[in-house]
C-alpha positions in Angstrom: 0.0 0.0 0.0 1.1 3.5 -0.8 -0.4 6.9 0.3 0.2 10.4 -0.2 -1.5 13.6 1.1 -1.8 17.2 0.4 -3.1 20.1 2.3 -6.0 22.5 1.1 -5.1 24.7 3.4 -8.0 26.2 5.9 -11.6 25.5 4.4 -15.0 23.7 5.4 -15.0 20.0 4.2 -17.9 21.0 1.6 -16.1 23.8 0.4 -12.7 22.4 0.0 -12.1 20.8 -3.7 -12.8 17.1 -4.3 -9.1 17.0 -6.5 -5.9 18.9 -5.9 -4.8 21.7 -7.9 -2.3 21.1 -10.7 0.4 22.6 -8.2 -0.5 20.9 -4.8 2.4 19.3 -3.5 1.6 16.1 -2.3 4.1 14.5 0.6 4.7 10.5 1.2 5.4 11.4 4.5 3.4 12.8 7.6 2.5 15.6 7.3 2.0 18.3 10.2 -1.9 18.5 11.3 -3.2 22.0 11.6 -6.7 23.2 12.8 -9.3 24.1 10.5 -7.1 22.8 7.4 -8.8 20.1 4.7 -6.2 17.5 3.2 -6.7 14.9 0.7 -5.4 11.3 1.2 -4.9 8.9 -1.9 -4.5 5.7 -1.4 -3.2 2.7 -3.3 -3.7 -0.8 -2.1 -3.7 -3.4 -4.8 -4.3 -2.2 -7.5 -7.1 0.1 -6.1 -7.0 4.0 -5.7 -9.4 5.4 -3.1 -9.1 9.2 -2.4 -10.3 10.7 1.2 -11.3 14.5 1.9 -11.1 15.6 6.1 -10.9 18.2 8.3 -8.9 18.6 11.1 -11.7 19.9 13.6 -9.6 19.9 16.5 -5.8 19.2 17.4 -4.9 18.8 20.7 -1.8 17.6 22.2 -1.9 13.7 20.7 -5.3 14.0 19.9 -7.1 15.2 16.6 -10.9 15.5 16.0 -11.9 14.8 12.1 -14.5 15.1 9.7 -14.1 13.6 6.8 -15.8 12.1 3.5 -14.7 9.8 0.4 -14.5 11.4 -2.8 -16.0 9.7 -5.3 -13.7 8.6 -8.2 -14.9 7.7 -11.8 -16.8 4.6 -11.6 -14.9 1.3 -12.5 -15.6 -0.4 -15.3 -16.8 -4.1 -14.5 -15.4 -6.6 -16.9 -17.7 -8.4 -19.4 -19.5 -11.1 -17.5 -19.1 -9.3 -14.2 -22.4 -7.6 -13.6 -23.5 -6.8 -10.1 -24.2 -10.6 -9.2 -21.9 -11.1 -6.3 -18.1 -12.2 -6.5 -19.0 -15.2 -8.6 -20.3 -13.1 -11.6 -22.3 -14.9 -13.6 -24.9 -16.6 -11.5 -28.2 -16.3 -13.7 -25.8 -15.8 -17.2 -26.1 -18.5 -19.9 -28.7 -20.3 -17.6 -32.1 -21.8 -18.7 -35.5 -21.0 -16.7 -36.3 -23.7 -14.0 
């Protein structure tokens, strides 16, 4: 798994942008938390790419408060075959009524 994140700088979490500009710089590392800031987190984990908007509500000595949401990324494209009929895929495909 890899992850990087980038900071929006200080927004709401509905106001803040879903993507980061052209010129966000994104970090591998931690990053410092600050109040009231938004980040963006994407993550890859086999194969997949999931991308997470939050707030920092509240940072406390070790201890943050968060909102936060996942952004929607363009739908996937399920192979042929692969409908939305569980991890098997074809249950009900080439099959003749009982």
């Amino acid at each position: 798994m890899t992850s990087r994140v980038t900071d929006l700088g200080e927004a709401t979490l509905a106001a803040a942008p879903n993507a980061a500009p052209d010129a966000a710089q994104w970090y591998a590392e931690a990053v410092r938390p600050t109040a009231g800031h938004v980040y963006l987190q994407e993550i890859n984990a086999d194969g997949d790419k999931s991308v997470v908007k939050f707030r920092v509500d509240e940072a406390a000595d070790d201890t943050l408060k968060l909102s936060w949401v996942a952004v929607d990324l363009k739908p996937k494209t399920l192979p042929p075959g692969k409908g939305a009929a569980g991890t098997m895929g074809t249950c009900g495909r080439n099959e003749k009524p009982r």
